[in-house]
DRENPA-3360 file (N, C-alpha, C; in nm, 2 decimals, always signed):
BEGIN
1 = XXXXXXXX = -0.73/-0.74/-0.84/-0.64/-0.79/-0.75/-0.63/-0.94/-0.77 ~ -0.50/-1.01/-0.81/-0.48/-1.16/-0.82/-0.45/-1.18/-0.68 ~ -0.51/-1.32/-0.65/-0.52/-1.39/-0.51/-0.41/-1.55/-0.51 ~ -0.38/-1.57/-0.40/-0.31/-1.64/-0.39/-0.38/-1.79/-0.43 ~ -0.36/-1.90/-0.47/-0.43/-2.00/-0.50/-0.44/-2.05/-0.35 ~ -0.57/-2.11/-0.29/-0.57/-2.15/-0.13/-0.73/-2.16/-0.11 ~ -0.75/-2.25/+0.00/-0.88/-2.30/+0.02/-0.94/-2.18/+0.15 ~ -0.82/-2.16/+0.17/-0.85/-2.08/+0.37/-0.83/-1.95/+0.29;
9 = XXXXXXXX = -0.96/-1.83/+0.34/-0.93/-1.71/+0.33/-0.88/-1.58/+0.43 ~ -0.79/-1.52/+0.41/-0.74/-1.46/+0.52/-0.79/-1.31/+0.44 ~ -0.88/-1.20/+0.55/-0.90/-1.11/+0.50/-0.81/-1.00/+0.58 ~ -0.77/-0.91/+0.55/-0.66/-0.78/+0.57/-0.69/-0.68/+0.53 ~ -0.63/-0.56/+0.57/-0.58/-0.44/+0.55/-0.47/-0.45/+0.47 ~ -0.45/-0.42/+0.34/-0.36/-0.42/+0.26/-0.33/-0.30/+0.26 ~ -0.36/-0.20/+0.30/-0.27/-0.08/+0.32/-0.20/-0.07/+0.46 ~ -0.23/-0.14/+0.59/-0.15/-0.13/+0.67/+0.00/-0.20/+0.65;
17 = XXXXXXXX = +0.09/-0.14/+0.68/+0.27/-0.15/+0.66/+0.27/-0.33/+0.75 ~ +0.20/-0.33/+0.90/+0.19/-0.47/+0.94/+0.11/-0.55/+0.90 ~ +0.00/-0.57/+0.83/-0.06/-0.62/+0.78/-0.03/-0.68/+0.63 ~ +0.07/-0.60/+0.56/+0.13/-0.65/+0.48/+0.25/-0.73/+0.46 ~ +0.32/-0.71/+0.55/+0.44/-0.77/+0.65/+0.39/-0.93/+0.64 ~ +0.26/-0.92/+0.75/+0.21/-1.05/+0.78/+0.15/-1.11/+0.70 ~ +0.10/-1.05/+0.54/+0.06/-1.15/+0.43/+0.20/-1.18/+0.38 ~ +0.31/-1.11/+0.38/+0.42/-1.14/+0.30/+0.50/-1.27/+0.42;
25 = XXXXXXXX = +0.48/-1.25/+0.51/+0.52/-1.35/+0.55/+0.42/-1.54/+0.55 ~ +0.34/-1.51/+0.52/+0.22/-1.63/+0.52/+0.27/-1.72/+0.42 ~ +0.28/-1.63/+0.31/+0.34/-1.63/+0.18/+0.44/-1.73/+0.18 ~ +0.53/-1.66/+0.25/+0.69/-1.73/+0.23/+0.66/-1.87/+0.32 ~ +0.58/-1.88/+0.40/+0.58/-2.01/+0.49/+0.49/-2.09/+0.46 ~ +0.37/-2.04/+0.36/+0.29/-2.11/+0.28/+0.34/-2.18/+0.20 ~ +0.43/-2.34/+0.19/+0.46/-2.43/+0.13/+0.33/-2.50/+0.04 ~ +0.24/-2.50/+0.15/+0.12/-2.58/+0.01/+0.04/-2.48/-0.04;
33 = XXXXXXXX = +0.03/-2.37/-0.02/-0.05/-2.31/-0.11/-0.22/-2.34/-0.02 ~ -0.20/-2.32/+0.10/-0.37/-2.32/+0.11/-0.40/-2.20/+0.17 ~ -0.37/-2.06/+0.13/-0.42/-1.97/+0.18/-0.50/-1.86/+0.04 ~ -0.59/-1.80/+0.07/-0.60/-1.66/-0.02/-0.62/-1.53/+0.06 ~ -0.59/-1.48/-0.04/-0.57/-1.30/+0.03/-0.69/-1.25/-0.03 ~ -0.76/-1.12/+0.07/-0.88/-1.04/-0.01/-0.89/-0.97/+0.12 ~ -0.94/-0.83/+0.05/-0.90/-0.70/+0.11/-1.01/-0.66/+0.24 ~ -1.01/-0.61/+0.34/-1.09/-0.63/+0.43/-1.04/-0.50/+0.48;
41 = XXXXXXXX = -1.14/-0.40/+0.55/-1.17/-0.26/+0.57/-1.14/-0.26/+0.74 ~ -1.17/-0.38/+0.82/-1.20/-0.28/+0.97/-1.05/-0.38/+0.97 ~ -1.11/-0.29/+1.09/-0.96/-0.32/+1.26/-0.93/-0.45/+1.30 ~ -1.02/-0.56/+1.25/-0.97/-0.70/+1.28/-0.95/-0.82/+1.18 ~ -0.85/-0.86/+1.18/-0.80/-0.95/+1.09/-0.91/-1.11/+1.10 ~ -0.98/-1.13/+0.94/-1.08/-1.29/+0.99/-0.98/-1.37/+0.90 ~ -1.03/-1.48/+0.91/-0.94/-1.60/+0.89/-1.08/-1.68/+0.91 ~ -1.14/-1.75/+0.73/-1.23/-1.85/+0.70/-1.17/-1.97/+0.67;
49 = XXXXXXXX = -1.25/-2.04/+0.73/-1.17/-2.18/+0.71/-1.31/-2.30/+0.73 ~ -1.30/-2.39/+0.65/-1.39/-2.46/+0.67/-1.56/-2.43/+0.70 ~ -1.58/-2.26/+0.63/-1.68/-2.22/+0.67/-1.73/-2.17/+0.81 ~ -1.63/-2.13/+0.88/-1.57/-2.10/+1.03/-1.49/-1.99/+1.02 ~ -1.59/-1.87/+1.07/-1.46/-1.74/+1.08/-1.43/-1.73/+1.22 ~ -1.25/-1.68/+1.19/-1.21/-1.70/+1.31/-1.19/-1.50/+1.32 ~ -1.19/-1.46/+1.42/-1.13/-1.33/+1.44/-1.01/-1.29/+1.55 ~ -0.95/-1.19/+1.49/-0.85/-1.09/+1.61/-0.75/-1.23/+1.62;
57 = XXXXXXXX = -0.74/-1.25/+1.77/-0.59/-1.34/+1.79/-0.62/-1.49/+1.76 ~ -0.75/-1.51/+1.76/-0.79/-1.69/+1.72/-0.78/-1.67/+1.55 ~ -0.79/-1.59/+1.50/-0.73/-1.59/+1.33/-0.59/-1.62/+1.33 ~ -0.48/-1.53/+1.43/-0.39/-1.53/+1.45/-0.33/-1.70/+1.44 ~ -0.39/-1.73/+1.56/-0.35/-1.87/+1.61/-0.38/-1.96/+1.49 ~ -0.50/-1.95/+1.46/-0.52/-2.04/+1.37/-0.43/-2.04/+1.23 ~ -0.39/-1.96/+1.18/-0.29/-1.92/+1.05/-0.17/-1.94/+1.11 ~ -0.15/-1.91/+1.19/+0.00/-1.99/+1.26/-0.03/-2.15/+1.25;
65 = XXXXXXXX = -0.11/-2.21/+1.31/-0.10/-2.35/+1.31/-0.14/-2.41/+1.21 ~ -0.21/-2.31/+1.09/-0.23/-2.38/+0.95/-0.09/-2.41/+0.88 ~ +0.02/-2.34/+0.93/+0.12/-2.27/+0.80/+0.23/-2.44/+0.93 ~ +0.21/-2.52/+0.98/+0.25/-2.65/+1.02/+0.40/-2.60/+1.07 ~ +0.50/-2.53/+1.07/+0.58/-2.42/+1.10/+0.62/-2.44/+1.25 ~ +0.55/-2.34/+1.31/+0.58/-2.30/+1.47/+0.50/-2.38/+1.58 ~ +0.48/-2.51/+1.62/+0.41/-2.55/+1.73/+0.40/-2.51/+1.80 ~ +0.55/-2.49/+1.83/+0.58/-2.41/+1.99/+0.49/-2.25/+2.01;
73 = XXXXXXXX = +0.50/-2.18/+1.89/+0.45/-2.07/+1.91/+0.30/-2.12/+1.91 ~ +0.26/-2.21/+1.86/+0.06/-2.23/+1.86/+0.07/-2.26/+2.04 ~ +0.14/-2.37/+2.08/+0.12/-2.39/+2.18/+0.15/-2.28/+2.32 ~ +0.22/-2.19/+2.31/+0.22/-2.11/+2.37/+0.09/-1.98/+2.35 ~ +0.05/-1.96/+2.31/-0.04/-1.88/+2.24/-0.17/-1.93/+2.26 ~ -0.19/-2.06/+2.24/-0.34/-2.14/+2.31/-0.32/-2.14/+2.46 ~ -0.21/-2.12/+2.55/-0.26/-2.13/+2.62/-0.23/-2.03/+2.69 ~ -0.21/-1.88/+2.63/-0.23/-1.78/+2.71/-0.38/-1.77/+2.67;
81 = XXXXXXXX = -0.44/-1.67/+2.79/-0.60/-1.63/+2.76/-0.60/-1.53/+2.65 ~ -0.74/-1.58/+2.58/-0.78/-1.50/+2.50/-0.80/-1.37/+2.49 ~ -0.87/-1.35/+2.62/-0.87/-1.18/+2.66/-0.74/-1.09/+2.69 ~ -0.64/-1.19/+2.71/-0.52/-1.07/+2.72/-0.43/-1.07/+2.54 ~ -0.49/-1.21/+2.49/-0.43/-1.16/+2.31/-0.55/-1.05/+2.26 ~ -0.64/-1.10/+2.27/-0.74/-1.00/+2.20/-0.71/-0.84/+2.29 ~ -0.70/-0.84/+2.35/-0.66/-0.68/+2.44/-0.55/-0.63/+2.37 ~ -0.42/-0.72/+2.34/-0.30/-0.67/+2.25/-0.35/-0.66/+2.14;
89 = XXXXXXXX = -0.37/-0.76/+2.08/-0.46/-0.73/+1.95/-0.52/-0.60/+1.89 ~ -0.63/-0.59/+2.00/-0.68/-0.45/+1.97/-0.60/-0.34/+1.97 ~ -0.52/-0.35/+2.07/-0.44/-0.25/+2.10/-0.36/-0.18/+1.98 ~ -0.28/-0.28/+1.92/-0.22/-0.30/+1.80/-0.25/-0.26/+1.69 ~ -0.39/-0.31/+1.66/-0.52/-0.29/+1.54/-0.54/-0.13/+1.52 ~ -0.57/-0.04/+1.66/-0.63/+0.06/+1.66/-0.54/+0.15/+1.64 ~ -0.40/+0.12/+1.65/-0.31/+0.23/+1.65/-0.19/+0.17/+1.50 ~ -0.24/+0.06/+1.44/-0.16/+0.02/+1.35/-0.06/+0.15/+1.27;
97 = XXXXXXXX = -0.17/+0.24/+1.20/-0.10/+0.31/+1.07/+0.01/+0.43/+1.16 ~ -0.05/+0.45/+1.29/+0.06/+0.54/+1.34/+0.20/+0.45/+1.37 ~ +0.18/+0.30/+1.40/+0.29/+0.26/+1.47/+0.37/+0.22/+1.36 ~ +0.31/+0.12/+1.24/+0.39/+0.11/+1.13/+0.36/+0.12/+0.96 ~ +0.26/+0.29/+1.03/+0.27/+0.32/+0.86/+0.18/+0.29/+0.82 ~ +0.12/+0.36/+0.68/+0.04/+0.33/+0.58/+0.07/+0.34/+0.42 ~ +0.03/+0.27/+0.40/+0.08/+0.25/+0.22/-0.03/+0.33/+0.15 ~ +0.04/+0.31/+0.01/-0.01/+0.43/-0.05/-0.13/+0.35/-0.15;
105 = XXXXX = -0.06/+0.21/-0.18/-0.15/+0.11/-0.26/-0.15/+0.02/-0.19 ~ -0.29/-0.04/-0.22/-0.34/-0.18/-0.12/-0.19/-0.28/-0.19 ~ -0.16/-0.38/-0.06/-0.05/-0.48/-0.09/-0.16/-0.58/-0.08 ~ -0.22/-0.71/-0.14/-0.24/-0.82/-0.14/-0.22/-0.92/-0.25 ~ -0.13/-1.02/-0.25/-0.12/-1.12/-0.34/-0.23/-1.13/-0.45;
% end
């Protein structure tokens, strides 16, 4: 598997249909190149950074506000509670391959 050149690691499901969506989009909004992709088995998306794993919706947030992009969306998003992203989150996570599919080969950069 070739990895994207990047200092922050984002681990995924490369066979989930959303999960590849959202590396393909990191991608396209990744201007400096500080992300890398590597393949990751459970139900929650991490995001290392500075030696700091983040999980579920705080990976989320955090890879939104790395990619310098959408303020508005960081700032809305920090200040809803954690417990009701991480509840969607899960929600999402557990039912991913029924809602949008599974691939047939892992997708990561």
């Amino acid at each position: 598997m070739t990895k994207v050149k990047g200092n922050n690691i984002i681990k995924l499901d490369g066979f989930c249909n959303l999960c590849s969506y959202w590396a393909k989009f990191i991608i396209k909004h990744d201007s400096k190149k500080i992300f890398t992709f590597e393949k990751n088995e459970t139900n929650s998306i991490i995001y290392s950074k500075n030696n700091v794993n983040y999980y579920k919706s705080k990976a989320i947030i955090e890879i939104i506000s790395d990619l310098n992009k959408f303020p508005i969306v960081v700032t809305i998003l920090k200040l809803t509670p954690t417990f009701f992203l991480d509840l969607f989150y899960s929600t999402i996570s557990k039912r991913r391959y029924f809602l949008f599919g599974k691939r047939n080969t892992c997708y990561l950069p």
